[in-house]
C-alpha positions, -999 to +999 in steps of 0.1 A: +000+000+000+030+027+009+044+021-023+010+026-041+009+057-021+045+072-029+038+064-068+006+083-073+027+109-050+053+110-077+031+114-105+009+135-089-023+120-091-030+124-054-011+150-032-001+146+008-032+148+030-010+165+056-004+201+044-044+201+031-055+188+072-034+216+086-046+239+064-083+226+068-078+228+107-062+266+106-090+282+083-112+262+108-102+274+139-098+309+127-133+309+112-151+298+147-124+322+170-134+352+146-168+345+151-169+339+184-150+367+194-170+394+169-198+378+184-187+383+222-177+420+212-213+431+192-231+416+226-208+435+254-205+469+231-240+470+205-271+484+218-301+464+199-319+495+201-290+519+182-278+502+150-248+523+140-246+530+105-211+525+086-201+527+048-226+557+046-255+532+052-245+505+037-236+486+064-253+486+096-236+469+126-273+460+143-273+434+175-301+409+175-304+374+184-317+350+162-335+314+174-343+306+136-319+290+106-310+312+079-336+341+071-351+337+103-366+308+095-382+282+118-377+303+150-401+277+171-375+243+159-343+256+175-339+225+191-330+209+156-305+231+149-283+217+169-288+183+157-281+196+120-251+213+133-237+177+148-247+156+118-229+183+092-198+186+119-197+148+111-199+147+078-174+171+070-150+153+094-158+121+075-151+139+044-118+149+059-104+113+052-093+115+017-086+154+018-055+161-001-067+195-025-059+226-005-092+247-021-113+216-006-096+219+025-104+256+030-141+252+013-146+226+040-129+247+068-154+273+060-185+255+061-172+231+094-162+267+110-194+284+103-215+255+112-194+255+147-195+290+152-233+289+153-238+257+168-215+271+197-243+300+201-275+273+201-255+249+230-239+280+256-262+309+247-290+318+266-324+311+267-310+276+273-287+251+256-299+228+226-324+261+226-297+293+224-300+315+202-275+328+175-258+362+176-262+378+145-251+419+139-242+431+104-272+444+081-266+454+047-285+484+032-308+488+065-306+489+099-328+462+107-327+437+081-353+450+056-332+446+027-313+413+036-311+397+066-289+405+093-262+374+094-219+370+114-190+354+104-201+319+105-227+331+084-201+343+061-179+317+063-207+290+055-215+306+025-181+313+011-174+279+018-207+270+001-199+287-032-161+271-030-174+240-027-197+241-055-174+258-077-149+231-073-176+202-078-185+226-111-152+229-122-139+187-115-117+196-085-117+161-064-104+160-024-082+142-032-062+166-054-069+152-088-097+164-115-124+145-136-116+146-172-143+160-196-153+125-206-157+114-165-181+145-160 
């Protein structure tokens, strides 16, 4: 098997999966201790009442707590959010074991980051855990979410990592470093 290994190394049909793990852990950590941390400064310094306007409106920094999914939708389930949270947290680890490409790597980060930064809020954030409620704060265009709604840096990173991963799925990227040709598509 190690000599399998070392020859599609060589001719670079799959890369190392240890630079593309550290990588995926990094963008992953960074992701849920930049969310966690915006989200611990917007509660101790925003007033939900006083949205302050930045970018000459176009960005609102507005504090509200949200105990739906995206959109605000489904506020009276928050107790499944949770379990979604655990069941993608353990997908995206499974996927993890034949992780080699560095763009899947951070596409994965992102979504594992933003799915942790939020499920962090719905198990240690009050009214309870399994029913917490996520800490949301920028608002684009309007000070209270008229125009889109009001979303953090998991939000953010889930999405990026969203449109990565699609992208690379579009495009024949593989995890494990090598592409589909035209005729495998």
């Amino acid at each position: 098997m190690e000599i399998q290994e070392k020859e599609e190394h060589e001719t670079g049909k799959v890369r190392p999966a240890g630079r593309a793990l550290a990588l995926f852990a990094a963008v992953c950590g960074l992701a849920i201790l930049l969310d966690q941390v915006t989200k611990e400064i917007a509660t101790k310094t925003l007033d939900p009442y006083e949205p302050v306007k930045l970018l000459g409106g176009a960005l609102y920094l507005s504090l509200t707590r949200n105990s739906g999914a995206a959109f605000s939708m489904f506020k009276d389930s928050t107790f499944i959010f949770p379990i979604i949270g655990l069941a993608v947290t353990a997908w995206i680890l499974w996927m993890t074991r034949t992780l080699r490409s560095i763009p899947w790597a951070i596409g994965l980060a992102l979504v594992l980051g933003g799915a942790l930064g939020n499920l962090i809020d719905r198990l240690f954030r009050a009214p309870s855990p399994f029913h917490g409620h996520v800490v949301d704060f920028f608002s684009l265009f309007d000070p209270h979410g008229q125009v889109f709604p009001i979303f953090n840096v998991a939000d953010m990173a889930l999405t990026f990592g969203v449109i990565l991963l699609v992208l690379l799925e579009l495009t024949g990227r593989q995890r494990d470093g090598s592409r589909l040709s035209k005729k495998d598509k």
